[in-house]
C-alpha positions as CSV (number, residue, x, y, z in Angstrom):
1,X,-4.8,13.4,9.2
2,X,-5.2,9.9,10.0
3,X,-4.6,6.4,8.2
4,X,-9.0,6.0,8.4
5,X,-9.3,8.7,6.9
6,X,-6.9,7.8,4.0
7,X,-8.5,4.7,3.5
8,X,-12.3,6.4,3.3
9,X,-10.9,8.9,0.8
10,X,-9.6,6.0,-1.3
11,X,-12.0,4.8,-4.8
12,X,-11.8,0.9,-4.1
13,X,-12.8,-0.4,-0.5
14,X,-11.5,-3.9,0.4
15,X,-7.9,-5.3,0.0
16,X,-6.7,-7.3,-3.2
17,X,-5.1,-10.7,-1.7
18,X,-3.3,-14.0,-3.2
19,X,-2.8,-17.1,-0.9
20,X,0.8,-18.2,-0.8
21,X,0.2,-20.6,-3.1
22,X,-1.1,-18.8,-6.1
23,X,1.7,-18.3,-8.6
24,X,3.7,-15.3,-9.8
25,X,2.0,-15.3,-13.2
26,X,-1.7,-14.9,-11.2
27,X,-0.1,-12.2,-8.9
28,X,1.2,-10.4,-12.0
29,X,-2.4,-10.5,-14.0
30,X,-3.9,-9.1,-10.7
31,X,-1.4,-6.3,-10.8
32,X,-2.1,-5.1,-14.1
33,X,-5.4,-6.1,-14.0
34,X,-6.7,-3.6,-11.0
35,X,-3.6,-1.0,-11.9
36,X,-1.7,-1.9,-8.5
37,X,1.7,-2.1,-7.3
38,X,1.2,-4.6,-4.6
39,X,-1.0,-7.3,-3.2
40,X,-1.3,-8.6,0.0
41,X,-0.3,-12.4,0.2
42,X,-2.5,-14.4,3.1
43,X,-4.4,-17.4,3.5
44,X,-7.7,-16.2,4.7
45,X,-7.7,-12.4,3.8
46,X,-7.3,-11.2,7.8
47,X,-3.8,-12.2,9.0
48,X,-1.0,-10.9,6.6
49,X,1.7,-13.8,5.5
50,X,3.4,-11.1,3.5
51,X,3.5,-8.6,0.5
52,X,4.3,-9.0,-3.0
53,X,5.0,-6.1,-4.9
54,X,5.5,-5.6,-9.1
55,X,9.4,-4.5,-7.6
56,X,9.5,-8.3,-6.4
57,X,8.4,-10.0,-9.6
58,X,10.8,-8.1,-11.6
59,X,13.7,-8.4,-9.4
60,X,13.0,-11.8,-10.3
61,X,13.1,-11.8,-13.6
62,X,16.5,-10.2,-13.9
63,X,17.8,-12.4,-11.7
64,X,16.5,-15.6,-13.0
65,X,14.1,-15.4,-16.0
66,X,11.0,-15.5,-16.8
67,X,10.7,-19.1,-15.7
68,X,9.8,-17.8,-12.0
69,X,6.2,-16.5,-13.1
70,X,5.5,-20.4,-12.2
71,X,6.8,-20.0,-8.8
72,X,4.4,-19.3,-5.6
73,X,3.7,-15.9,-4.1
74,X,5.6,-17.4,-0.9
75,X,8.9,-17.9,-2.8
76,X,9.1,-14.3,-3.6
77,X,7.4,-12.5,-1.0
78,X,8.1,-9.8,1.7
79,X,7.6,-12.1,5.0
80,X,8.4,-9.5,7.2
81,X,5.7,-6.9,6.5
82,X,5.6,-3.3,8.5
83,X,2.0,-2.9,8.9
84,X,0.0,0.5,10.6
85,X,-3.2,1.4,12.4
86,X,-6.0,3.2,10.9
87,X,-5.3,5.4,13.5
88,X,-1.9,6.2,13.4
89,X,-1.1,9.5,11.5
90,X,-0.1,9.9,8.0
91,X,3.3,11.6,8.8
92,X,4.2,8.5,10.8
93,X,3.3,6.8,7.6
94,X,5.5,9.1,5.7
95,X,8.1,8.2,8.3
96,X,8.2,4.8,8.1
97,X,7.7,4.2,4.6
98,X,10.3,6.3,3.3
99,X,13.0,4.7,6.3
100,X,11.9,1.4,5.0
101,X,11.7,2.5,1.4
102,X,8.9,0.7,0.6
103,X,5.9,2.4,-0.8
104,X,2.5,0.3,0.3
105,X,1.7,-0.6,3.6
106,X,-1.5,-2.3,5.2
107,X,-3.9,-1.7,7.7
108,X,-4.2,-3.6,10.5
109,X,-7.2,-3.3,13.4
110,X,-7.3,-5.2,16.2
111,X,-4.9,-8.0,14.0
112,X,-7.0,-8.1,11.0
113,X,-5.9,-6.9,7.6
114,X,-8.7,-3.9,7.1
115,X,-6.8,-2.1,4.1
116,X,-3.8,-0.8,2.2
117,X,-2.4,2.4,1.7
118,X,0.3,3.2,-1.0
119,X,2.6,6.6,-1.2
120,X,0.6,7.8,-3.8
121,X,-2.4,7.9,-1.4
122,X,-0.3,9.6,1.4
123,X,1.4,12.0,-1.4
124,X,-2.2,12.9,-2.3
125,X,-3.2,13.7,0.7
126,X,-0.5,16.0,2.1
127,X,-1.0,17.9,-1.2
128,X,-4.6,18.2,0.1
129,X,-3.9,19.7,3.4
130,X,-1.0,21.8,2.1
131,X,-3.6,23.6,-0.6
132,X,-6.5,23.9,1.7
133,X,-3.4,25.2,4.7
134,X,-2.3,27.5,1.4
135,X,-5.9,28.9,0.6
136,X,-7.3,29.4,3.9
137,X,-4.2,31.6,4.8
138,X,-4.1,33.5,1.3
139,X,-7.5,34.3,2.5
140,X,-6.7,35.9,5.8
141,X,-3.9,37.9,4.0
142,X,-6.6,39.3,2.1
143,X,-9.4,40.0,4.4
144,X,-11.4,36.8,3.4
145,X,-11.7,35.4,7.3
């Protein structure tokens, strides 16, 4: 299976974004607003600047208080952001996000930002294949092909 074809399976088309400049408390109402664990911090929603994920805000907050929800997306973002290709496969995905131990990860086509993919939708997906792999040889055991 490939990255495309995650991102056509997924409910919401587009990419959520904040511009380096917006402030922790915006990212963090996005966040709970839409239900997500990341958003994608750039300046014109095509080039990535970075990542800023609900692990970064709280981080954060331990270390220093609440008083960084004032602080730009910038000061607490991932800058360096491993990105993949709609058509690269979703067990390189599975690769690379658990060696990096991060769990979202845009899109990128032809350098612009075209979506985002978390674990949860690589997770689901495997579980897909891995039933449909389970049923279609539980029906050649029993005659069915």
């Amino acid at each position: 299976m490939k990255v495309s074809q995650l991102l056509q399976a997924k409910p919401v088309s587009g990419v959520l974004s904040i511009k380096p400049g917006d402030t922790i408390n915006t990212a963090a109402e996005m966040l709970s607003e839409h239900r997500i664990g990341a958003l994608i911090v750039s300046t014109d929603g095509k080039q990535i600047d970075g990542i800023l994920s609900e692990r970064d805000i709280v981080r954060e907050i331990g270390k220093n208080g609440i008083g960084c929800m004032s602080n730009c997306a910038r000061d607490l973002m991932t800058s360096t952001v491993v990105a993949c290709k709609p058509e690269d496969t979703v067990i390189s995905l599975m690769s690379k996000m658990s060696n990096g131990r991060f769990r979202h990860m845009p899109v990128v086509d032809g350098g612009v930002l075209v979506g985002v993919v978390s674990i949860g939708d690589v997770v689901k997906a495997r579980i897909e294949l891995i039933e449909q792999e389970n049923a279609a040889l539980t029906d050649m055991i029993h005659g069915k092909v």
